[in-house]
N, CA, C and O atoms as CSV, one atom per row, in Angstrom:
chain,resi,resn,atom,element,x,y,z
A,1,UNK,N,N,2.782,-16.759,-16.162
A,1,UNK,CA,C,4.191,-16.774,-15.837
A,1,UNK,C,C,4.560,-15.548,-15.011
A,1,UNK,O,O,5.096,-15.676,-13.910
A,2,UNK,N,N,4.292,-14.431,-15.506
A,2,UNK,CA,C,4.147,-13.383,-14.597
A,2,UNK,C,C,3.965,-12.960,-13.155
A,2,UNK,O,O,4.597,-12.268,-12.357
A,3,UNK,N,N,2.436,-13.910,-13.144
A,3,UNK,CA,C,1.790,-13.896,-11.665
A,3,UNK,C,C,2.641,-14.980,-10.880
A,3,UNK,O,O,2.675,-14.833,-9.658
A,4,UNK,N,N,3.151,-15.770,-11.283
A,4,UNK,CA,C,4.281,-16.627,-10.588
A,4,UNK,C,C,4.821,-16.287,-9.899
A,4,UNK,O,O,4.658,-16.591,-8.717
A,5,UNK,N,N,6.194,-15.075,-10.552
A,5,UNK,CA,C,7.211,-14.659,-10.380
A,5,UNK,C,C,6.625,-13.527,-9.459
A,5,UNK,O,O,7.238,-13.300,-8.416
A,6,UNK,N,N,5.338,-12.693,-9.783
A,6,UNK,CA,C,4.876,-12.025,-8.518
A,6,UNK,C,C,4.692,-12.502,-6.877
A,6,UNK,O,O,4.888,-11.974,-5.783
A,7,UNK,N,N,4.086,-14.116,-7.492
A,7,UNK,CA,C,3.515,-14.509,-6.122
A,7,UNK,C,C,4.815,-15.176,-5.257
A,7,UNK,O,O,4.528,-15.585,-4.132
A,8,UNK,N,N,6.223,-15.315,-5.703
A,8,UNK,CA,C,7.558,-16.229,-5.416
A,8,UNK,C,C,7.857,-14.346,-4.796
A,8,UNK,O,O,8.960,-14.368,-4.251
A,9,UNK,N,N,7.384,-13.179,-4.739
A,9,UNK,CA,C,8.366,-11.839,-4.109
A,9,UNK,C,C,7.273,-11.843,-2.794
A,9,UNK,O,O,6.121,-12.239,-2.618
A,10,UNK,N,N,8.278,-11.195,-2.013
A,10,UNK,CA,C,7.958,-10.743,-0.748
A,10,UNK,C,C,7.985,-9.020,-0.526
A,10,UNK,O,O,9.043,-8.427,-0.733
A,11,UNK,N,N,6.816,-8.303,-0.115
A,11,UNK,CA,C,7.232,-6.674,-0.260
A,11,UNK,C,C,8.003,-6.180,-1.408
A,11,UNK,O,O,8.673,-5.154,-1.294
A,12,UNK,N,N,7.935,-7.072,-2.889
A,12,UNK,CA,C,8.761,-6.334,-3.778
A,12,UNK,C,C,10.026,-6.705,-3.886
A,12,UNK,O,O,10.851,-6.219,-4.660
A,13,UNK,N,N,10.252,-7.846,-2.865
A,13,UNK,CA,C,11.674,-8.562,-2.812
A,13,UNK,C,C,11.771,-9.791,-2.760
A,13,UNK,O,O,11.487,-10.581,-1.861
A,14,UNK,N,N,12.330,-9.982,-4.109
A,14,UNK,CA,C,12.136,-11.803,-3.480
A,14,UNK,C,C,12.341,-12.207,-2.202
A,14,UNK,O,O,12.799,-11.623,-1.220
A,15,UNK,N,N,11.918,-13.325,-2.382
A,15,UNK,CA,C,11.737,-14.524,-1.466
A,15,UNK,C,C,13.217,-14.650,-0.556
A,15,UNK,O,O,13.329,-14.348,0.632
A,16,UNK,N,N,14.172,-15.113,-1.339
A,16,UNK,CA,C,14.834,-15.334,-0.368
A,16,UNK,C,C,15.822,-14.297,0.191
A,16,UNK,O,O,16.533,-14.461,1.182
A,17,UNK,N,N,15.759,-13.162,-0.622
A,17,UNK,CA,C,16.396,-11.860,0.125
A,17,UNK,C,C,16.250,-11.461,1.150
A,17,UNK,O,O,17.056,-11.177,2.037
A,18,UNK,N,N,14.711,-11.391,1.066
A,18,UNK,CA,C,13.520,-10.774,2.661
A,18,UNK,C,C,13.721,-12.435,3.198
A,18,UNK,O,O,12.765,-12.690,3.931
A,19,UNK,N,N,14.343,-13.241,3.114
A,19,UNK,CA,C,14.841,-14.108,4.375
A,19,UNK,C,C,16.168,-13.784,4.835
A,19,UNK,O,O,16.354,-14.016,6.030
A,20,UNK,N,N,16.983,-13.381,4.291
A,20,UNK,CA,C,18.170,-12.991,4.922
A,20,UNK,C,C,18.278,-11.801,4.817
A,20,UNK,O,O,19.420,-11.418,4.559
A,21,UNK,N,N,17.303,-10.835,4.946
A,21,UNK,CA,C,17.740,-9.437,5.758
A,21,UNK,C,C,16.968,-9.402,6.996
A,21,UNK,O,O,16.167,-8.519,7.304
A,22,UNK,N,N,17.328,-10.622,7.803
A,22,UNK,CA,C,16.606,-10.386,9.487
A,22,UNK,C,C,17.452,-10.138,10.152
A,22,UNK,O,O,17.300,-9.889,11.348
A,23,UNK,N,N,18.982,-10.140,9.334
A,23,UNK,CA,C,20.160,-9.479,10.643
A,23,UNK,C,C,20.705,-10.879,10.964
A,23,UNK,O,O,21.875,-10.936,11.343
A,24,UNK,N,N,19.877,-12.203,10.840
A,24,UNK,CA,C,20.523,-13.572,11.378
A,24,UNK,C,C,21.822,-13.835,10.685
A,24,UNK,O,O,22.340,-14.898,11.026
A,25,UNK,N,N,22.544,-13.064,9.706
A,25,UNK,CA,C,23.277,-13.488,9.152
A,25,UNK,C,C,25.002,-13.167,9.182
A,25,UNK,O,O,25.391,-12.562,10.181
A,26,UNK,N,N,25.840,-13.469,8.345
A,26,UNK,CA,C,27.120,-13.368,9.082
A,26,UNK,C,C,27.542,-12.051,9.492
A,26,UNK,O,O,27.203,-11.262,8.610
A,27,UNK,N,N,28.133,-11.461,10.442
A,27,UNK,CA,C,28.683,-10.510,10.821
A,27,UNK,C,C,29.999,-9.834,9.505
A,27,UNK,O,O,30.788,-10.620,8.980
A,28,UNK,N,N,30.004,-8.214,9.142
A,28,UNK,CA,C,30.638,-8.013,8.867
A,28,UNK,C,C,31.713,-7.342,9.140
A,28,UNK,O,O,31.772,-6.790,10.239
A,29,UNK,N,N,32.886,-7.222,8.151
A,29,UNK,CA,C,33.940,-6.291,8.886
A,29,UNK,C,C,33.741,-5.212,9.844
A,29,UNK,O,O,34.092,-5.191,11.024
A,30,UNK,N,N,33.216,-4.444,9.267
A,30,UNK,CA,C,32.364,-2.847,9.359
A,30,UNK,C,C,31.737,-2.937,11.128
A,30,UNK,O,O,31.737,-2.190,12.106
A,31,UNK,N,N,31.329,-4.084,10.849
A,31,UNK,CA,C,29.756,-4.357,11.855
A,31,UNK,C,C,30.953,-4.553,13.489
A,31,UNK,O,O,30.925,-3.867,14.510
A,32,UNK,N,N,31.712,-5.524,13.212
A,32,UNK,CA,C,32.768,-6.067,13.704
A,32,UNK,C,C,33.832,-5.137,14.360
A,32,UNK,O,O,34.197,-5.357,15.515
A,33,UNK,N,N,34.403,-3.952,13.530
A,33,UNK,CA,C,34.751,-2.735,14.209
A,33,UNK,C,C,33.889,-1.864,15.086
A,33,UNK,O,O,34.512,-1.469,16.072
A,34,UNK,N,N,32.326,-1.343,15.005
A,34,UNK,CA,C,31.745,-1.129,15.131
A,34,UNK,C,C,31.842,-1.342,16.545
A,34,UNK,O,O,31.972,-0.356,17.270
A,35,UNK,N,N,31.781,-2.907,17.213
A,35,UNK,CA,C,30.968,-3.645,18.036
A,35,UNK,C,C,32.667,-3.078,18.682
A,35,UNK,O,O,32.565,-2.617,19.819
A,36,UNK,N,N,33.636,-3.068,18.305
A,36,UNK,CA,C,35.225,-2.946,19.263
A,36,UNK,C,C,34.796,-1.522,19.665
A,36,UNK,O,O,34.609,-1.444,20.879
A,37,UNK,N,N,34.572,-0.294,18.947
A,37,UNK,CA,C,34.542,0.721,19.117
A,37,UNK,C,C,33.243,0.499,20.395
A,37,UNK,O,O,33.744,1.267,21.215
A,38,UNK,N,N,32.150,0.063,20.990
A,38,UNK,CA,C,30.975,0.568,21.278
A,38,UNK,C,C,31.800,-0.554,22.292
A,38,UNK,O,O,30.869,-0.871,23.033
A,39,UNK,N,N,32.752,-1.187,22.673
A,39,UNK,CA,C,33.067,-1.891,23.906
A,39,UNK,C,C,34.415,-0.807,24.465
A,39,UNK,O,O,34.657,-0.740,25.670
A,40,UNK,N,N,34.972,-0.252,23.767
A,40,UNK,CA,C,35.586,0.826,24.289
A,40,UNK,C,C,37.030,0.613,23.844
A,40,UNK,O,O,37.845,1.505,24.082
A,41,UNK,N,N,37.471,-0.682,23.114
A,41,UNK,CA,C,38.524,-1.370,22.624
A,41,UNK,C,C,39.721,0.116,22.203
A,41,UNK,O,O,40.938,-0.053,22.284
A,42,UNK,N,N,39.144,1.417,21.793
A,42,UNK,CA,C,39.811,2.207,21.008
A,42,UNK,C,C,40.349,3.414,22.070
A,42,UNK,O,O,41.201,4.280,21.872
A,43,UNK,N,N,39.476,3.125,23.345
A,43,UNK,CA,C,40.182,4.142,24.525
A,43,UNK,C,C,41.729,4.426,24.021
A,43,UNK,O,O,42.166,5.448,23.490
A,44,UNK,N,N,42.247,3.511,24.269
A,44,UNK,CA,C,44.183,3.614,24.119
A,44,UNK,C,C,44.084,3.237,22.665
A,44,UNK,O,O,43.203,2.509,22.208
A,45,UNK,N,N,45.267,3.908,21.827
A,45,UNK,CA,C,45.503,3.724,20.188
A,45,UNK,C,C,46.288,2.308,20.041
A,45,UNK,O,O,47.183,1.861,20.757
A,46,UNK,N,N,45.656,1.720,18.851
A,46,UNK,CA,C,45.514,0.863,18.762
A,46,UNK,C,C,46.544,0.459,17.213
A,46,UNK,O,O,46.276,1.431,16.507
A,47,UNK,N,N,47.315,-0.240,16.564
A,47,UNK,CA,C,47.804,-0.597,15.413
A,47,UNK,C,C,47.329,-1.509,15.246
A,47,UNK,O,O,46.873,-2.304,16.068
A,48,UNK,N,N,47.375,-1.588,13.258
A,48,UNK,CA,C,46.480,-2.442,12.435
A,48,UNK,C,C,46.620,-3.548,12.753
A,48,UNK,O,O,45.696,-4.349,12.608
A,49,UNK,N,N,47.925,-3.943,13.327
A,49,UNK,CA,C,47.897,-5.336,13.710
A,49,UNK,C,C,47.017,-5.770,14.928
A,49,UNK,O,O,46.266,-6.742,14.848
A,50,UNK,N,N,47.133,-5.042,16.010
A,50,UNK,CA,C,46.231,-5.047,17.023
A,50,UNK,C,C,44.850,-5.388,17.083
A,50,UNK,O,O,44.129,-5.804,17.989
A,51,UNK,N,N,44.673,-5.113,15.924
A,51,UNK,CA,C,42.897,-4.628,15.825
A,51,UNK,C,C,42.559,-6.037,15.094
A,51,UNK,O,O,41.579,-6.676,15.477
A,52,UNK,N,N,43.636,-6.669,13.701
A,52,UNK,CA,C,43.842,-7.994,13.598
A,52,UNK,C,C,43.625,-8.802,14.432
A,52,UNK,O,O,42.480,-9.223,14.267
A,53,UNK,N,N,44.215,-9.370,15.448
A,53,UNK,CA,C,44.380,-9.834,16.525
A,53,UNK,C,C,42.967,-9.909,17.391
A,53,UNK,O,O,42.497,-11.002,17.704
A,54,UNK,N,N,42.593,-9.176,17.602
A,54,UNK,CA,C,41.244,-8.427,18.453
A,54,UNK,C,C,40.034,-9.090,17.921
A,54,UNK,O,O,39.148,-9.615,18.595
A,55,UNK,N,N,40.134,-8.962,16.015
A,55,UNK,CA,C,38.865,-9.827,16.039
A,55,UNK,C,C,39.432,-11.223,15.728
A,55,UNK,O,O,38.633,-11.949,15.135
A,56,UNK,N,N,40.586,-11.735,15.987
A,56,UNK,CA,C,40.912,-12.956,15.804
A,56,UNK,C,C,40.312,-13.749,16.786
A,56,UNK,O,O,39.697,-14.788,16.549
A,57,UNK,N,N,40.531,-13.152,18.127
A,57,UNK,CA,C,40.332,-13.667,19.248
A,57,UNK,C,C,38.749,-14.011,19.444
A,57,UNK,O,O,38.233,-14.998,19.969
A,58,UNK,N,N,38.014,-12.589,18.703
A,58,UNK,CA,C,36.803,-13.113,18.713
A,58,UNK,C,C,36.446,-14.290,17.788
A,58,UNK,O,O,35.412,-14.866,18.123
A,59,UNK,N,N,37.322,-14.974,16.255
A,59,UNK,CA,C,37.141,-15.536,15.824
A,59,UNK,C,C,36.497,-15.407,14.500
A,59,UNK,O,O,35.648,-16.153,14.011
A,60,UNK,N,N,37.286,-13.843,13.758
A,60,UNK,CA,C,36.882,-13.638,12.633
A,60,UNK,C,C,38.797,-13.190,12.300
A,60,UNK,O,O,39.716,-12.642,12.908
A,61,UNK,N,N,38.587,-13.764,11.126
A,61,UNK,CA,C,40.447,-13.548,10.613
A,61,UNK,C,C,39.873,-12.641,9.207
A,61,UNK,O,O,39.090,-12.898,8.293
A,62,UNK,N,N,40.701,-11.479,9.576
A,62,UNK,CA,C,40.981,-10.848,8.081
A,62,UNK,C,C,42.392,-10.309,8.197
A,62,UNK,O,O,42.898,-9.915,9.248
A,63,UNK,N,N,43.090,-10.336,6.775
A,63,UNK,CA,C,44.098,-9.592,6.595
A,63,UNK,C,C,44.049,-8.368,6.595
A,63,UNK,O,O,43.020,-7.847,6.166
A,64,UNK,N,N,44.886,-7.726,6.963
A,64,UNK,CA,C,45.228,-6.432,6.882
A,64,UNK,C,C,44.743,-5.131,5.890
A,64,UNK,O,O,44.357,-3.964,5.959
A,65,UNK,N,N,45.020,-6.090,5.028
A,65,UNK,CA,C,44.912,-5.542,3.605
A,65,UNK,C,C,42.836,-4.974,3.717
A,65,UNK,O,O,42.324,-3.873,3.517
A,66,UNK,N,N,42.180,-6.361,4.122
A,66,UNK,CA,C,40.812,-5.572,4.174
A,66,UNK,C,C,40.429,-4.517,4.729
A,66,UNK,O,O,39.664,-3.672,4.265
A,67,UNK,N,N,41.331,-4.540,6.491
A,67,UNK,CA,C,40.872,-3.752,7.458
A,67,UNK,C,C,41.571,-2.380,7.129
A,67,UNK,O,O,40.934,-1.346,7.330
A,68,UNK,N,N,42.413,-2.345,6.803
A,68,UNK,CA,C,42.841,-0.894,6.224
A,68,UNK,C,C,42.082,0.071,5.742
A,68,UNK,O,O,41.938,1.028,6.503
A,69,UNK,N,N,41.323,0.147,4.284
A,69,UNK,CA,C,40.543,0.698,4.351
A,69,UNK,C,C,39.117,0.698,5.104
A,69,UNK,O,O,38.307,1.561,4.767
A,70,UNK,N,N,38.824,-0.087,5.953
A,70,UNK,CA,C,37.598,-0.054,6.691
A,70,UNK,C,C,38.106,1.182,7.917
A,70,UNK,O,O,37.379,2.066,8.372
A,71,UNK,N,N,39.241,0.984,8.191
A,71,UNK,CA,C,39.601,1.620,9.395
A,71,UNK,C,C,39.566,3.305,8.402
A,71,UNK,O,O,38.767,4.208,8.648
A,72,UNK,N,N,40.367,3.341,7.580
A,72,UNK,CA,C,40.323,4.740,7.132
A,72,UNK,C,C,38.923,5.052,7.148
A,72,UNK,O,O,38.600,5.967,7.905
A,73,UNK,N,N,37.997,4.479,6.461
A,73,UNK,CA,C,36.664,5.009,6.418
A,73,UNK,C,C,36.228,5.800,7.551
A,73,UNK,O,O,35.706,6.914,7.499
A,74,UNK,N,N,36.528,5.028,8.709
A,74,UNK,CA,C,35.614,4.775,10.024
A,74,UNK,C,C,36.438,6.325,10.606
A,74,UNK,O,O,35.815,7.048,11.384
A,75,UNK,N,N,38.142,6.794,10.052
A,75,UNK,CA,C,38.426,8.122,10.499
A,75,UNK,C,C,37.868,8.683,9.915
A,75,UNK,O,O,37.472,9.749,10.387
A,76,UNK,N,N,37.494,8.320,8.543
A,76,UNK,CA,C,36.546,9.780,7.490
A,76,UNK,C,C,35.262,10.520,8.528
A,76,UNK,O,O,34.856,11.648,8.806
A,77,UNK,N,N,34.898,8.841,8.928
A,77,UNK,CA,C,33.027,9.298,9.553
A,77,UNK,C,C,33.325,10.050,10.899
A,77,UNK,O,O,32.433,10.526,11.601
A,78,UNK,N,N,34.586,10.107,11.173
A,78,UNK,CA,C,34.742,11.447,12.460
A,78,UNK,C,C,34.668,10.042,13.354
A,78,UNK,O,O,34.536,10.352,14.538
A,79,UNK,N,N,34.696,9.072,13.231
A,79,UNK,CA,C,34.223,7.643,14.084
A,79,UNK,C,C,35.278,7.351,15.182
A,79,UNK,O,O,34.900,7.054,16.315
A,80,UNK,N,N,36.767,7.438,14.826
A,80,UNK,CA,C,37.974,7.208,15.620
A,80,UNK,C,C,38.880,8.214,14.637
A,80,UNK,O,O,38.583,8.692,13.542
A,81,UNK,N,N,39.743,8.316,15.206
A,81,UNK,CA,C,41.032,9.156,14.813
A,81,UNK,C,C,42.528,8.370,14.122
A,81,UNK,O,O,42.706,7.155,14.203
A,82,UNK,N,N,43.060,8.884,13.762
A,82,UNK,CA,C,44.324,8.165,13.329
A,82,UNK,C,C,45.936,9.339,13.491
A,82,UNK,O,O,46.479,10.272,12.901
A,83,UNK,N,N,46.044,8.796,14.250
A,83,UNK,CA,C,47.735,8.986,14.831
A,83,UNK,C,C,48.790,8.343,14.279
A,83,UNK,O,O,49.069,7.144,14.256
A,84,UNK,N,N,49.593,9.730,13.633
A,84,UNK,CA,C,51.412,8.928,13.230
A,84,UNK,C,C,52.174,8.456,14.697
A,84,UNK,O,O,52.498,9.253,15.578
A,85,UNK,N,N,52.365,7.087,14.744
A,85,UNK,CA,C,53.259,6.952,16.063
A,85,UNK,C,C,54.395,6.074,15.304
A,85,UNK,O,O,54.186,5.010,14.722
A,86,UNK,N,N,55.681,6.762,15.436
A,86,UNK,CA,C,56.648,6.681,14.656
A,86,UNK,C,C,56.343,6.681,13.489
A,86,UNK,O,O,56.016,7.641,12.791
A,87,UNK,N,N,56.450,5.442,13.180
A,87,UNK,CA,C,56.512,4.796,11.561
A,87,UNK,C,C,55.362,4.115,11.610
A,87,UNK,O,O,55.358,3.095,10.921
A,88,UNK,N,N,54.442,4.342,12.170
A,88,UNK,CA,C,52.938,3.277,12.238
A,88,UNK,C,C,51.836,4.382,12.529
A,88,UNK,O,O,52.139,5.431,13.098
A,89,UNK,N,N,50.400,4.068,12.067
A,89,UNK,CA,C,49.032,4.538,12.362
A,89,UNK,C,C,49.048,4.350,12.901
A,89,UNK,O,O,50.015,3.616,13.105
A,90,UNK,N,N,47.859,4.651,14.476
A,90,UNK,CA,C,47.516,4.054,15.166
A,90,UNK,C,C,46.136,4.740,15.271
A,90,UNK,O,O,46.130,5.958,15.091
A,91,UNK,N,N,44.927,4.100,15.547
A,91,UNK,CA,C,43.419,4.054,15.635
A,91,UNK,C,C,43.428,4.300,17.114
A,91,UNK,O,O,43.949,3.537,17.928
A,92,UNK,N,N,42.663,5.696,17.469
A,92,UNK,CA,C,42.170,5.825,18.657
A,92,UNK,C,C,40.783,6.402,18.809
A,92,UNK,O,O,40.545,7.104,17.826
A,93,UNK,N,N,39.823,6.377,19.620
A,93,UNK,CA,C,38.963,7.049,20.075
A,93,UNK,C,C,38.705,8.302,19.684
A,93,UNK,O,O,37.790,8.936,20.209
């Protein structure tokens, strides 16, 4: 029973894990900001809604509520900046 469950792992990982860590798989938030920032999307500051919108167009919908903290993170990592403009954040470069 043992040698089973050995011979069903791949490198120590199952089977079907080490099939879906080839990257073929869905895009995430993170990954998704990432790809705006490295097209230059953040030159001019940008609001949360904006950035909504942005990957809508590409055809991923999240609320607000997710991207919020993804975006704070991404000022932690020194990644983009965050600007008071009026009464709103805004995400820049």
């Amino acid at each position: 029973m043992l040698l089973s469950r050995l011979e069903g792992q791949v490198n120590g990982a199952p089977a079907s894990k080490a099939a879906r860590s080839d990257g073929g798989g869905r895009p995430t938030p993170g990954g998704l900001l990432s790809e705006l920032i490295d097209e230059g999307y953040f030159s001019q500051p940008k609001e949360l809604g904006a950035i909504r919108i942005a990957l809508q167009e590409k055809g991923h919908f999240y609320p607000v509520t997710t991207l919020s903290p993804l975006m704070l993170r991404l000022v932690r990592k020194k990644e983009l900046r965050r600007i008071k403009d009026k009464k709103h954040w805004t995400y820049v470069r």
